[in-house]
N, CA, C and O of each residue as an XYZ file, in Angstrom:
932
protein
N     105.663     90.436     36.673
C     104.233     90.629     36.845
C     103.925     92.099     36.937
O     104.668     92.765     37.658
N     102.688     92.854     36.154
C     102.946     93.807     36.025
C     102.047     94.689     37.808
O     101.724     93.984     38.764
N     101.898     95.838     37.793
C     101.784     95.683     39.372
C     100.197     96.076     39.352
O      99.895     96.485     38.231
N      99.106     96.075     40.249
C      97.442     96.498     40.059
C      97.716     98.270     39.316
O      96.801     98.695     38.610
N      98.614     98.922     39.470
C      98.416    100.245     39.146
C      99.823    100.895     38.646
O     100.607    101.345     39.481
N     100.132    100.931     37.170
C     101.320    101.555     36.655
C     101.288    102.769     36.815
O     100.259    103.415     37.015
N     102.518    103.259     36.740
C     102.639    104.897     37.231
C     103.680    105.587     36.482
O     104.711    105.915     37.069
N     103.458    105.930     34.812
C     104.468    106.011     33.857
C     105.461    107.381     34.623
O     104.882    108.447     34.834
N     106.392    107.285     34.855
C     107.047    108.376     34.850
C     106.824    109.637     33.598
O     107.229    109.480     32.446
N     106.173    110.773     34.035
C     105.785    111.708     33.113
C     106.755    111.929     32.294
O     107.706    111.204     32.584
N     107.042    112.862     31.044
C     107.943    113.263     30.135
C     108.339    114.688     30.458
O     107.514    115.538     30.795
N     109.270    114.849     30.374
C     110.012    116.005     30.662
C     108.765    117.150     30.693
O     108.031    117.344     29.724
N     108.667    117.795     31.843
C     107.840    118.987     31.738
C     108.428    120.126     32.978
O     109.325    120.092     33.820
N     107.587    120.926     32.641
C     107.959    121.755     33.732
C     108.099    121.769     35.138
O     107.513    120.827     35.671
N     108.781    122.659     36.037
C     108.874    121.886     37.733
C     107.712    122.062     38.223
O     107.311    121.172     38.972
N     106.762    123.306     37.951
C     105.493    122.982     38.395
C     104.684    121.733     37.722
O     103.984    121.064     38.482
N     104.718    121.522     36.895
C     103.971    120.516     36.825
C     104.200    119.308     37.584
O     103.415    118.802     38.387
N     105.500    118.834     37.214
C     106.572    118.003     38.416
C     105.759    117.574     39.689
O     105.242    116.539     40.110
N     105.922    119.073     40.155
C     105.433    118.803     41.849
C     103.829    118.976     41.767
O     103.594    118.384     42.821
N     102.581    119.341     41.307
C     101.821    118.833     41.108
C     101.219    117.450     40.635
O     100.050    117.094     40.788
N     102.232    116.741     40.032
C     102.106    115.341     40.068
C     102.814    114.573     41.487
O     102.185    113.668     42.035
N     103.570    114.820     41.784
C     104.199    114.160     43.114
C     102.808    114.625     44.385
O     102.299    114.069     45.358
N     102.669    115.690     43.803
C     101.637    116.179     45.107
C     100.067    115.258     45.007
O      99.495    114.797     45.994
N      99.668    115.162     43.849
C      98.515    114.149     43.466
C      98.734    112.421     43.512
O      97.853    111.562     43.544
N      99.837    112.291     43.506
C     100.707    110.924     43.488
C     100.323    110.573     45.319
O      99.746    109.589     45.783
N     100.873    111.742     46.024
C     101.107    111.542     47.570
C      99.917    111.863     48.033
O      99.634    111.189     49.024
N      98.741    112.953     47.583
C      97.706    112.578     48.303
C      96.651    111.623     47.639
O      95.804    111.192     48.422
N      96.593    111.383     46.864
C      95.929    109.546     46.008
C      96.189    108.741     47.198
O      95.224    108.344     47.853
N      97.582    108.407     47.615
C      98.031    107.206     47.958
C      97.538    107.453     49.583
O      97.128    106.571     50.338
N      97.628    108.282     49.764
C      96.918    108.411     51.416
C      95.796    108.176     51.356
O      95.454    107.164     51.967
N      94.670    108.981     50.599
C      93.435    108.485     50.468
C      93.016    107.254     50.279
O      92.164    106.828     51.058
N      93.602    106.241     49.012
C      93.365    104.661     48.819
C      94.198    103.892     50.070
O      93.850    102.772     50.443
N      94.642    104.172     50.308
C      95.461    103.397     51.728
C      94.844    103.597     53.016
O      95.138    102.996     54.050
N      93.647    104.809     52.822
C      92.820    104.844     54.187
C      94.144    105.815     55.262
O      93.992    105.697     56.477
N      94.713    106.236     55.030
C      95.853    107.040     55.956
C      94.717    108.558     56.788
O      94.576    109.128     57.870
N      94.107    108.589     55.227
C      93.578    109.763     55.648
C      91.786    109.441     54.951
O      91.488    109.752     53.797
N      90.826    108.804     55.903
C      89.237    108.139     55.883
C      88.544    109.049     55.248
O      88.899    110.167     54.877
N      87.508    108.500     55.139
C      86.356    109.282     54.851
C      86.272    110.535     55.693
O      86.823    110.393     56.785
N      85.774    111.633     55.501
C      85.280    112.873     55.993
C      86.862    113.685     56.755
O      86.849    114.694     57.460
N      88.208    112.816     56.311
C      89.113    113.753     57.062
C      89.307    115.276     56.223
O      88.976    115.341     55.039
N      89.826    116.389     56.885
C      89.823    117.300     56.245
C      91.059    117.679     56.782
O      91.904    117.256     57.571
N      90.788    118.880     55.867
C      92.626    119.509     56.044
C      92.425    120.736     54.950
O      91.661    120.793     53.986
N      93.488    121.798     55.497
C      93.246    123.045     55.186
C      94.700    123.323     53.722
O      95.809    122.919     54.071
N      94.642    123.772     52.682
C      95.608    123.444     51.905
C      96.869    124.210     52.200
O      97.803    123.986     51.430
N      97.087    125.151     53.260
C      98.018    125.552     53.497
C      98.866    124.297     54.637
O     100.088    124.285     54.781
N      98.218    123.634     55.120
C      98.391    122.363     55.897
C      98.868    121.383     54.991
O     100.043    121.019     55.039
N      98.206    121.005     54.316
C      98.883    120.389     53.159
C      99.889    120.333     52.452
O     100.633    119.412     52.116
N      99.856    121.307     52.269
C     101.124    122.054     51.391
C     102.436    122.152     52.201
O     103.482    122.151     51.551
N     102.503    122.245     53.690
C     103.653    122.661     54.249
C     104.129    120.962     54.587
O     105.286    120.653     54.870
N     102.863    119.873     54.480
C     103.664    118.656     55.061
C     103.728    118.112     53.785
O     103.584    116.890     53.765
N     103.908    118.674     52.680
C     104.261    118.000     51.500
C     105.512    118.897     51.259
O     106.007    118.790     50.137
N     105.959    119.553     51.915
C     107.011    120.555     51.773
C     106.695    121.262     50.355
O     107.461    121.197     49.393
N     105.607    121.866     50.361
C     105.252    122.499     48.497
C     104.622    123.661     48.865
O     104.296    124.056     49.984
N     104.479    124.213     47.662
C     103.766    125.803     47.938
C     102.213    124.974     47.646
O     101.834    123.830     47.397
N     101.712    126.116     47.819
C      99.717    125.963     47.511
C      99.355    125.497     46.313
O      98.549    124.582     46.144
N     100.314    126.504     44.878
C      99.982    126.220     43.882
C      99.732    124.397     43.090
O      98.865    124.017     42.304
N     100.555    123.856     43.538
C     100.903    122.365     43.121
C      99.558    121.633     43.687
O      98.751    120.923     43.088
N      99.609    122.137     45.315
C      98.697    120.994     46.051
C      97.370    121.577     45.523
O      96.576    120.636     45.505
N      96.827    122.595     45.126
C      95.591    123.122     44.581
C      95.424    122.097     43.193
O      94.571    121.214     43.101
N      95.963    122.275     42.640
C      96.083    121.742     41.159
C      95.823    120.180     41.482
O      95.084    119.491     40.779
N      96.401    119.767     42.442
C      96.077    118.054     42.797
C      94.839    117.902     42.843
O      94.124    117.393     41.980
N      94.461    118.453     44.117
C      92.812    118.636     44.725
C      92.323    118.618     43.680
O      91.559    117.678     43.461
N      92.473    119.303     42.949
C      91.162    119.915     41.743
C      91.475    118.199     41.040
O      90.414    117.580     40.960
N      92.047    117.821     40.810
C      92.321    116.955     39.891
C      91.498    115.294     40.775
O      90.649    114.514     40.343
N      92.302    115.331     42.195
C      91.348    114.259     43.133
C      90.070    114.975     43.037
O      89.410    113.981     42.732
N      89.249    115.874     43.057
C      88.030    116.042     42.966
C      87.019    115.514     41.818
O      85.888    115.067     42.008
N      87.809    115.700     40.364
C      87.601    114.825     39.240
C      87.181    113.863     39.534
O      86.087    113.421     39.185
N      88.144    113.238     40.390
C      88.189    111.699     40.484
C      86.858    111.216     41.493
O      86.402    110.080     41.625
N      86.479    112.306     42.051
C      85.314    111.933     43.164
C      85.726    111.266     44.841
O      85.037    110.749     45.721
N      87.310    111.617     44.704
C      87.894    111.126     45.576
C      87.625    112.426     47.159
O      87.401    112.205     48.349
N      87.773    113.554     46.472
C      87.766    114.770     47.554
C      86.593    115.701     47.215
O      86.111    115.707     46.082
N      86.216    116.352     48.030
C      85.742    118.186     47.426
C      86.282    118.883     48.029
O      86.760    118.609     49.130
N      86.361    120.142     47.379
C      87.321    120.891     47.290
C      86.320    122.321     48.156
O      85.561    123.082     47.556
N      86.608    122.354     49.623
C      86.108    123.510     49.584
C      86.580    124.794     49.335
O      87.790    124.832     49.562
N      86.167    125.786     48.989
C      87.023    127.059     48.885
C      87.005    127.979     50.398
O      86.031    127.918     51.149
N      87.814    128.539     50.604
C      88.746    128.700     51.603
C      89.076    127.886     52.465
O      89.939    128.329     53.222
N      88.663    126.608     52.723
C      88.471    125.749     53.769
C      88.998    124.452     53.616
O      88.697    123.528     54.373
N      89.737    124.352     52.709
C      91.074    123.499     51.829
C      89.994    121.891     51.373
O      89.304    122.020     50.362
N      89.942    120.991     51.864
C      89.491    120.004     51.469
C      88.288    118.997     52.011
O      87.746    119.835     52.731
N      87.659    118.073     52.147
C      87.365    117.111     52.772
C      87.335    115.571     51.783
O      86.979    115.392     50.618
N      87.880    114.595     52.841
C      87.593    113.474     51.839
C      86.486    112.902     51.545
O      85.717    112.755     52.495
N      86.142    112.524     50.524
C      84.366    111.919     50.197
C      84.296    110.432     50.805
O      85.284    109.721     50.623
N      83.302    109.960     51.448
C      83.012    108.575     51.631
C      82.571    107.855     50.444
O      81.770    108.265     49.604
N      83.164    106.764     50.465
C      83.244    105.612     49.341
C      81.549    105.113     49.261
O      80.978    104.811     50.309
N      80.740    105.054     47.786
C      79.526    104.413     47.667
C      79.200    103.446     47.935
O      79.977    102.572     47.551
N      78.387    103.113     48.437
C      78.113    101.307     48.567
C      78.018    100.721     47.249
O      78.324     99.677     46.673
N      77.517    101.725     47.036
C      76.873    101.038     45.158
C      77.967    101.010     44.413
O      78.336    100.051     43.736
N      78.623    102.275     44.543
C      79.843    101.820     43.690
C      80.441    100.517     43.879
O      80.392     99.499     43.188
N      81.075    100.806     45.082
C      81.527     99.245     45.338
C      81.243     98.163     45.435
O      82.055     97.258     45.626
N      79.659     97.984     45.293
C      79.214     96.296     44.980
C      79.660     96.550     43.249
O      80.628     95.966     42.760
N      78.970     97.306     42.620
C      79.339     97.526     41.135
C      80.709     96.864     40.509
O      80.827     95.967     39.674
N      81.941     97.814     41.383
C      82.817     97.114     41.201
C      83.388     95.687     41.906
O      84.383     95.144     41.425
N      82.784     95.193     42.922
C      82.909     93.371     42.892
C      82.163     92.897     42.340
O      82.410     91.692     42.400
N      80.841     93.155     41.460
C      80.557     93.103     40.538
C      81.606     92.558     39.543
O      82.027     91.414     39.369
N      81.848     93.539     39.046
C      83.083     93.197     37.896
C      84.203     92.670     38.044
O      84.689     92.018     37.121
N      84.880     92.840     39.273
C      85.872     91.890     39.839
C      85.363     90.411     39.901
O      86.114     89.490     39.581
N      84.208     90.216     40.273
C      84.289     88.903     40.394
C      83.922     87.985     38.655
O      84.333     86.886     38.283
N      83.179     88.804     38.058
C      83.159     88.082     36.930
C      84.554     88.206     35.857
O      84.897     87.184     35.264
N      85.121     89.153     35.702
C      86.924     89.135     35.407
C      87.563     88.370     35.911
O      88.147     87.554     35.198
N      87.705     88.326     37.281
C      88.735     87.274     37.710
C      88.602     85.468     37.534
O      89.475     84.614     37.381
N      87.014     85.365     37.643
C      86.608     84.274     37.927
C      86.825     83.526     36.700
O      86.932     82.301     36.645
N      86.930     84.981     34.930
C      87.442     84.324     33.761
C      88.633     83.815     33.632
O      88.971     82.799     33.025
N      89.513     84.866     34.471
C      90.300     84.338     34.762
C      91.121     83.121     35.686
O      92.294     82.769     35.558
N      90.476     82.801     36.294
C      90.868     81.472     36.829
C      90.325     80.706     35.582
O      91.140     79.883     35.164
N      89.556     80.747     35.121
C      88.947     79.103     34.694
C      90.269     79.028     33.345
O      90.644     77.856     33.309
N      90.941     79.762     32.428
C      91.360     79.903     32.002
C      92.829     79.553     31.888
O      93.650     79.256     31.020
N      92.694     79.874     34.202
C      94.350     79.843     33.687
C      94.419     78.001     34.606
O      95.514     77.450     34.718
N      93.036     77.270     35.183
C      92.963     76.323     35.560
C      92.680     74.811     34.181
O      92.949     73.636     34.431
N      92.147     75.274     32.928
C      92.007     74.910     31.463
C      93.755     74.469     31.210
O      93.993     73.356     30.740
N      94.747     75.280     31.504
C      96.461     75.380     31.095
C      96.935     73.950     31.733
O      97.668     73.115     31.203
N      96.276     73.898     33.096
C      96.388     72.898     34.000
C      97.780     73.162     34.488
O      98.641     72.285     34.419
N      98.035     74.443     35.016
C      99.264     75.089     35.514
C     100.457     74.041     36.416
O     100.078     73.226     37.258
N     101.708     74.220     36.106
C     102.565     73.436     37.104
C     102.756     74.023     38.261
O     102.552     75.183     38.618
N     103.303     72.801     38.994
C     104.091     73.466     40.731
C     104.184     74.527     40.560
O     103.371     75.289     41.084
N     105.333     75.061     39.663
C     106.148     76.061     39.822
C     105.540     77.276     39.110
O     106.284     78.238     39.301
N     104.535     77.588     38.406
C     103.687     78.591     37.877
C     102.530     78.469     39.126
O     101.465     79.074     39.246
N     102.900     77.871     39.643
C     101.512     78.024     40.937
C     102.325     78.307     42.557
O     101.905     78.686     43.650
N     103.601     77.923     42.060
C     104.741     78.532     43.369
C     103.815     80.069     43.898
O     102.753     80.020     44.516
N     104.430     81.198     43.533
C     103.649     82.954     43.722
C     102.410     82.442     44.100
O     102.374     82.747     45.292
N     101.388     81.868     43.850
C     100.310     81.762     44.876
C     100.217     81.033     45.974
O      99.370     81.200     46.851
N     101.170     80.114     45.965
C     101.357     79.321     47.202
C     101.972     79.988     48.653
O     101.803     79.776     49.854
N     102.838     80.981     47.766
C     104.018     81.580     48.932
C     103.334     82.979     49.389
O     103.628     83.503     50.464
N     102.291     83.604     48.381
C     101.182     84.750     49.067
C     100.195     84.167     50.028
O      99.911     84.817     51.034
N      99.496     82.682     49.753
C      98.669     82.145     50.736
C      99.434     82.083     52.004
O      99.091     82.717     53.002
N     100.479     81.309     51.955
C     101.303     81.335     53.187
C     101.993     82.542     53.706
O     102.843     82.365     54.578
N     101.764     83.643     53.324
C     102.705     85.363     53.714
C     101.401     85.523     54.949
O     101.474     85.814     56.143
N      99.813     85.080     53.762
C      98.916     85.782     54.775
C      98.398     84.663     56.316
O      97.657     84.918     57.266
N      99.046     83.644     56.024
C      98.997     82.879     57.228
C      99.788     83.189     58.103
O      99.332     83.289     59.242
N     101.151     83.431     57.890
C     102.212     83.977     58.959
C     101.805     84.996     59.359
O     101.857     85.036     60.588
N     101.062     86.649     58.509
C     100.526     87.583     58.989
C      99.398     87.185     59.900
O      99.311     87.972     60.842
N      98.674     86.403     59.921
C      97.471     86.435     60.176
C      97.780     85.736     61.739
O      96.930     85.788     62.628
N      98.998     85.142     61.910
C      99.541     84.597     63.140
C     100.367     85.348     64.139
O     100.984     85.059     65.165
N     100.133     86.430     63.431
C     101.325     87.890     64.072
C     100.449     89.014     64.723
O     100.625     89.796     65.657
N      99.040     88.670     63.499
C      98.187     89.676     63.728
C      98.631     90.929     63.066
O      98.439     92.079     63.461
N      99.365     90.459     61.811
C      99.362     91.800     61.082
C      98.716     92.270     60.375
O      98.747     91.683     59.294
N      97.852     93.394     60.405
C      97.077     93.103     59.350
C      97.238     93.336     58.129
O      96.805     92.708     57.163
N      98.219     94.762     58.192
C      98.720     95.400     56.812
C      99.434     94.076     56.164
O      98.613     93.653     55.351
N     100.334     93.416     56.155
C     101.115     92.272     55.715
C     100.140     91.055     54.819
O     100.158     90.548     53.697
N      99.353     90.962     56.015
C      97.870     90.336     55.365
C      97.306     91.105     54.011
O      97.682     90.550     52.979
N      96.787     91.838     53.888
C      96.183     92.799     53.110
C      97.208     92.670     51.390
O      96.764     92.538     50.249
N      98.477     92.764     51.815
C      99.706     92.708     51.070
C      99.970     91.616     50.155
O     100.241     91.621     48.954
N      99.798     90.458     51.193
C     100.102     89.061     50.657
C      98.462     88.757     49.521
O      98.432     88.387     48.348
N      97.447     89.045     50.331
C      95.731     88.951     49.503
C      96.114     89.710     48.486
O      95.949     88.962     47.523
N      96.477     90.607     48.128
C      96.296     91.268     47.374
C      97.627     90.815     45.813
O      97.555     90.959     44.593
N      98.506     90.349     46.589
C      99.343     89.896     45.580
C      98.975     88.795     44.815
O      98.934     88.498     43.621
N      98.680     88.202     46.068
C      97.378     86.737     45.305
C      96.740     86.716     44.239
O      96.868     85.833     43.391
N      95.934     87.737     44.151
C      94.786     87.794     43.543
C      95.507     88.799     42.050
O      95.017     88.801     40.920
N      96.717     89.547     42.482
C      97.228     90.139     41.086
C      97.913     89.130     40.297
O      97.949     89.287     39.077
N      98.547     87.956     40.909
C      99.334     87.117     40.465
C      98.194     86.389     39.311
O      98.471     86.090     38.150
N      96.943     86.220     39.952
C      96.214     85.038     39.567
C      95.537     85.456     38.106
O      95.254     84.733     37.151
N      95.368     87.022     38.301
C      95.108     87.538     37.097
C      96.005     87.481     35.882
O      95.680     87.365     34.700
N      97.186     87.585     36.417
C      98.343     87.895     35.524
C      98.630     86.735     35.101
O      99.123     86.844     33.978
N      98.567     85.591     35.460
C      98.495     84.155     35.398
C      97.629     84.049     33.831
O      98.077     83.490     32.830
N      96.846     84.455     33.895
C      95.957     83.968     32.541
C      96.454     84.133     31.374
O      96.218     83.369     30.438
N      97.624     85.736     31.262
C      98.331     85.756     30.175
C      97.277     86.500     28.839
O      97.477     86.330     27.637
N      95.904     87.518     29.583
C      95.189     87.842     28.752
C      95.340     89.401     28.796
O      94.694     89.946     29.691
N      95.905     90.013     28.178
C      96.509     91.635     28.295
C      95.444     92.743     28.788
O      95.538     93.654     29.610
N      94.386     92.297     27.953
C      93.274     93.163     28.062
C      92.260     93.017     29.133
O      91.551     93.894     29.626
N      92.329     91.510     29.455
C      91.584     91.180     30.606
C      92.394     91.559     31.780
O      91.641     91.483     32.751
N      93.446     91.891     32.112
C      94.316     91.944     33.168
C      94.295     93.823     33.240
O      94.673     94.445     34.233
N      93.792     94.447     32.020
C      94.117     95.708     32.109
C      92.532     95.975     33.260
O      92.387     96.302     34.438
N      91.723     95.672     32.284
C      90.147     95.509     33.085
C      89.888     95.779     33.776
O      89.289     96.794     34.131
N      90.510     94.361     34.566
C      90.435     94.060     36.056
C      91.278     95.158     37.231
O      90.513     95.519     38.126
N      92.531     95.652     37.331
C      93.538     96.589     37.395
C      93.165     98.396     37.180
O      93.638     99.500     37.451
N      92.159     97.849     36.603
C      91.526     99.762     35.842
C      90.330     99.858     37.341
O      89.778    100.909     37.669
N      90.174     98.753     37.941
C      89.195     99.127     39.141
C      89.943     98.633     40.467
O      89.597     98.649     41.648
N      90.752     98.321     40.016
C      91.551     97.955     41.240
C      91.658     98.605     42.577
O      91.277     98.106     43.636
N      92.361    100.071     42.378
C      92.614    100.976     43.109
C      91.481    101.927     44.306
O      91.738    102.617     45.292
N      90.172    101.539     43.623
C      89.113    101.698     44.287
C      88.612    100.641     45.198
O      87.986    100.828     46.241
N      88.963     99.515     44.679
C      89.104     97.732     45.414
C      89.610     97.509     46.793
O      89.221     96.858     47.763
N      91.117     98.669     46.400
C      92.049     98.632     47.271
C      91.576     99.522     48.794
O      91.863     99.383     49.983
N      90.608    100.585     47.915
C      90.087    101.548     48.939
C      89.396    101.077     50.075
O      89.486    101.322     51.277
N      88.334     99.978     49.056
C      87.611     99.564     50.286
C      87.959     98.644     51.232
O      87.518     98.555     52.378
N      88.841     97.910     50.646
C      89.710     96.863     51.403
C      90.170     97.933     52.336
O      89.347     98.070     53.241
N      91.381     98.891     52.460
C      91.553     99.132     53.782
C      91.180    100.016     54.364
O      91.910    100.408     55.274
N      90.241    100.538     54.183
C      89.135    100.959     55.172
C      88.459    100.256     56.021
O      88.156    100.661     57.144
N      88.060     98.740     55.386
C      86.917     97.742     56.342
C      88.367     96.743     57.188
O      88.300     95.896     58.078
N      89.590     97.310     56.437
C      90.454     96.048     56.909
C      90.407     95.850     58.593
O      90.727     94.723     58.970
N      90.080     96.729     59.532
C      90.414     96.822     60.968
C      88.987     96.479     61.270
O      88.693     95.954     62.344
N      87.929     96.812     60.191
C      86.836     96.685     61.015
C      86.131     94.939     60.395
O      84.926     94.734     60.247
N      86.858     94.248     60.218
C      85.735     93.182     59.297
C      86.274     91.697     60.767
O      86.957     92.054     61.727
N      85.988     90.771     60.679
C      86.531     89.551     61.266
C      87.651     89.210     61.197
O      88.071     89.420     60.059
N      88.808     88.528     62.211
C      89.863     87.907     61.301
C      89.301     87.576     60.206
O      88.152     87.135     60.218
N      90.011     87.727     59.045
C      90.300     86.986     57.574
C      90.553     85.611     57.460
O      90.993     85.316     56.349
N      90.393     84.457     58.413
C      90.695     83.584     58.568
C      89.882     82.555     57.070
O      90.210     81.483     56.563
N      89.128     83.196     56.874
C      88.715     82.458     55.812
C      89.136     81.930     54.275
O      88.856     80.910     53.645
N      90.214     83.518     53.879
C      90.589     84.016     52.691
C      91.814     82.962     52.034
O      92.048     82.809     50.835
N      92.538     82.265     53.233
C      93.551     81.672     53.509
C      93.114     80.568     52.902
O      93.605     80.211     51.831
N      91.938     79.753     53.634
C      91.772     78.500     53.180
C      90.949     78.132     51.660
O      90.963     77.095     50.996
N      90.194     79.536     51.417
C      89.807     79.528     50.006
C      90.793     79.722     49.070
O      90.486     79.931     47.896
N      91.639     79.691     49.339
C      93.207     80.223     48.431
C      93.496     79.322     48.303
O      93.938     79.088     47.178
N      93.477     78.303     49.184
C      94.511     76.873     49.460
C      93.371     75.840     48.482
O      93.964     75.014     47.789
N      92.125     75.825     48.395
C      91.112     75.457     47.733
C      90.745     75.535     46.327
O      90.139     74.730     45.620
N      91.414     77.072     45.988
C      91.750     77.127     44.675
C      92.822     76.995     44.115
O      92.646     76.875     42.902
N      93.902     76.956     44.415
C      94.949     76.500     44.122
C      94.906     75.121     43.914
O      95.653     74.741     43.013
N      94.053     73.992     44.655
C      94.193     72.966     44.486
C      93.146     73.047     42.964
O      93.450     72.718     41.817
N      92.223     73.449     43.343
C      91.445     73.597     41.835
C      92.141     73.477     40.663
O      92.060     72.618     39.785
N      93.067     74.768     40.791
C      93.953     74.915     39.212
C      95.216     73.829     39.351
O      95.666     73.350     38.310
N      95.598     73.570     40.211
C      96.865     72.267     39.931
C      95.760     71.144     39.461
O      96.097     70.869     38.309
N      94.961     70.607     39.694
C      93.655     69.585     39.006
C      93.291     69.785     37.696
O      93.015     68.879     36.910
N      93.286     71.332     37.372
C      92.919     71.778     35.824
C      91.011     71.711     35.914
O      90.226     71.647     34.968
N      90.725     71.754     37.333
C      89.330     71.976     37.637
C      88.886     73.256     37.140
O      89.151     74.149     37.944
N      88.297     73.660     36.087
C      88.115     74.615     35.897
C      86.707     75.474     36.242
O      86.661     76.661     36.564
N      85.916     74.830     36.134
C      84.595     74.495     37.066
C      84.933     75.008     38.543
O      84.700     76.029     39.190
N      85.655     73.692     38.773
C      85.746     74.309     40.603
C      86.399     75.156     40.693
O      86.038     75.849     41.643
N      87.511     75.664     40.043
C      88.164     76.477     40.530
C      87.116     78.214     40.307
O      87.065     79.034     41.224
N      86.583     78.377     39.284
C      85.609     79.178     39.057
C      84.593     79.594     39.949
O      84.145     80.730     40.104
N      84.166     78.151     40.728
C      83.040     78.451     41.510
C      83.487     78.520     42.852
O      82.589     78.490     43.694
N      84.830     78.618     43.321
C      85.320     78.331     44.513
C      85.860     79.809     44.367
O      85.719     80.501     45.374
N      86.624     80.566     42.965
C      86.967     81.833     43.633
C      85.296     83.137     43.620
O      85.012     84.173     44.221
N      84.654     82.316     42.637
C      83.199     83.456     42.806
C      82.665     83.599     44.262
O      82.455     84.684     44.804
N      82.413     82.024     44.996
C      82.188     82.181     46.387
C      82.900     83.162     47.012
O      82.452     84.273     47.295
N      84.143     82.716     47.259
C      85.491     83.830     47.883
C      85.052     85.517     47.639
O      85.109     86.374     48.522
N      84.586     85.754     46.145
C      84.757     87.230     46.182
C      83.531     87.554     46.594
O      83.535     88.440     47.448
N      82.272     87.064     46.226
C      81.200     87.097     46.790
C      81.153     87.595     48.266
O      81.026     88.735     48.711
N      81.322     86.148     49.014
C      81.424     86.487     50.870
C      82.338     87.961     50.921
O      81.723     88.807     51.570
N      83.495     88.399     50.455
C      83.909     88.963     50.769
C      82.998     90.559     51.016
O      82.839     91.328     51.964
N      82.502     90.493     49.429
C      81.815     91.725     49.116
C      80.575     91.517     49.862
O      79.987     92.596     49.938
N      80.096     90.815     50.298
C      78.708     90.673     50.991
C      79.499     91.338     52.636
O      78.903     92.368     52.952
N      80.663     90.970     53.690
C      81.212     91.287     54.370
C      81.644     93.125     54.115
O      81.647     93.935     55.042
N      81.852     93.340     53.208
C      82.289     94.649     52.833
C      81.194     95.446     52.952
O      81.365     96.383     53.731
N      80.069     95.377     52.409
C      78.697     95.782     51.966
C      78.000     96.133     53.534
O      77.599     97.242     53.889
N      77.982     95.027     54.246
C      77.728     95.352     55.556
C      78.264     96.271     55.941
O      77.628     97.281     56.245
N      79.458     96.205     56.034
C      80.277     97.485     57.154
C      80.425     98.480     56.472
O      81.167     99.354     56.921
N      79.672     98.715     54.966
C      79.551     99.767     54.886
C      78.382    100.385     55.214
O      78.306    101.541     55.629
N      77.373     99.564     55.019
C      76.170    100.035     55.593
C      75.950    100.740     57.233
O      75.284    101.731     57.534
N      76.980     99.600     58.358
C      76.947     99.985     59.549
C      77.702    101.279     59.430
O      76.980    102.135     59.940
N      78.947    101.888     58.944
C      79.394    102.892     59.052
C      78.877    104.195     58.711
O      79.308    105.297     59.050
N      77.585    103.808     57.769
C      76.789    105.030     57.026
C      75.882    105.345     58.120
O      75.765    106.488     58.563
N      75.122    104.154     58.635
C      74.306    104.415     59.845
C      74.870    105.148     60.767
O      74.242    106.084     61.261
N      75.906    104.908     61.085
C      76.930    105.676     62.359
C      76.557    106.894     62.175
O      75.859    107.593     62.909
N      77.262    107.257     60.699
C      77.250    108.658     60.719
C      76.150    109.384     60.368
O      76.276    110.567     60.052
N      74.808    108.698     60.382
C      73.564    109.263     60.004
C      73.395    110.179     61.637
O      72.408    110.883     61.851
């Protein structure tokens, strides 16, 4: 299964370039993982020494996360991270939900067996054991495999690229709201709901059972982003 975000190993280039990609690689992944929130800052000589790198590399990143709308870049004053749009992110469950939802009906049409429906059975149940531990990261892990499996399930190259090309911003908002939203107690049993969908070859239900799912979710997301904007008004 291929994974929400490939990461080609570059082609032979130079060592600066090298470590300007490792350095954009390592601060990406802090930022989408929420390690380091909205409005954290940090000075690039700070940066640079806990990435064990000179300035030059981690400058070249920044500039490059700034592209992305992920940071700005102040000058002398090394960085700050940008807060995530609301709009963007309904936009993109927006599109998540009508991609995926093609994808279920598609891969519920196949009328999938046990054992092509095994990987979603054993992610529903990862996030029940998490969710009984109170883990949340583990949780987050298992949802998220779920929902890559289910795509990848359809067997549609281009639709799977799509969906995966917004992923990583998906991922953003997910763990940012992850500490602040309700137990997830819900996500579990809509999983278990669609799964029964696609072992039925319900394609209908299974469609309208994962649109609900992404829906509530993003309606839950949408809120706490709103309360967090207020905060900081």
């Amino acid at each position: 299964m291929p994974t929400p975000r490939t990461t080609t190993p570059p082609p032979a280039a130079s060592p600066a370039l090298s470590r300007t990609d490792a350095a954009y690689e390592s601060l990406r992944r802090r930022i989408l993982d929420n390690i380091w929130p909205p409005g954290h800052q940090a000075l690039e000589q700070e940066i640079a020494l806990e990435l064990g790198l000179s300035r030059t590399p981690v400058r070249e990143a920044l500039i490059r996360l700034e592209r992305e709308g992920l940071v700005q870049v102040i000058p002398r004053h090394g960085m700050r991270v940008l807060p995530m749009s609301a709009t963007d992110m309904r936009e993109i469950y927006e599109i998540l939900t009508a991609l995926e939802s093609l994808a279920v009906e598609i891969v519920a049409t196949r009328r999938p067996s046990d054992s092509e429906l095994a990987p979603l059975v054993r992610a529903t149940q990862a996030m029940e054991h998490a969710l009984a531990k109170d883990d949340l990261d583990a949780w987050a892990r298992a949802d998220e495999s779920f929902h890559a499996q289910l795509v990848t399930m359809a067997g549609n190259r281009l639709l799977t690229e799509a969906v995966f090309s917004h992923w990583d911003r998906a991922h953003r908002a997910r763990m940012f709201t992850l500490r602040l939203r309700p137990k997830p107690v819900n996500s579990t049993q809509e999983h278990t709901a669609l799964v029964e969908c696609l072992r039925a070859g319900d394609s209908a239900g299974a469609s309208a059972v994962n649109r609900a799912h992404r829906q509530r979710a993003s309606r839950e997301l949408l809120a706490l982003f709103e309360r967090y904007r207020l905060q900081q008004m």
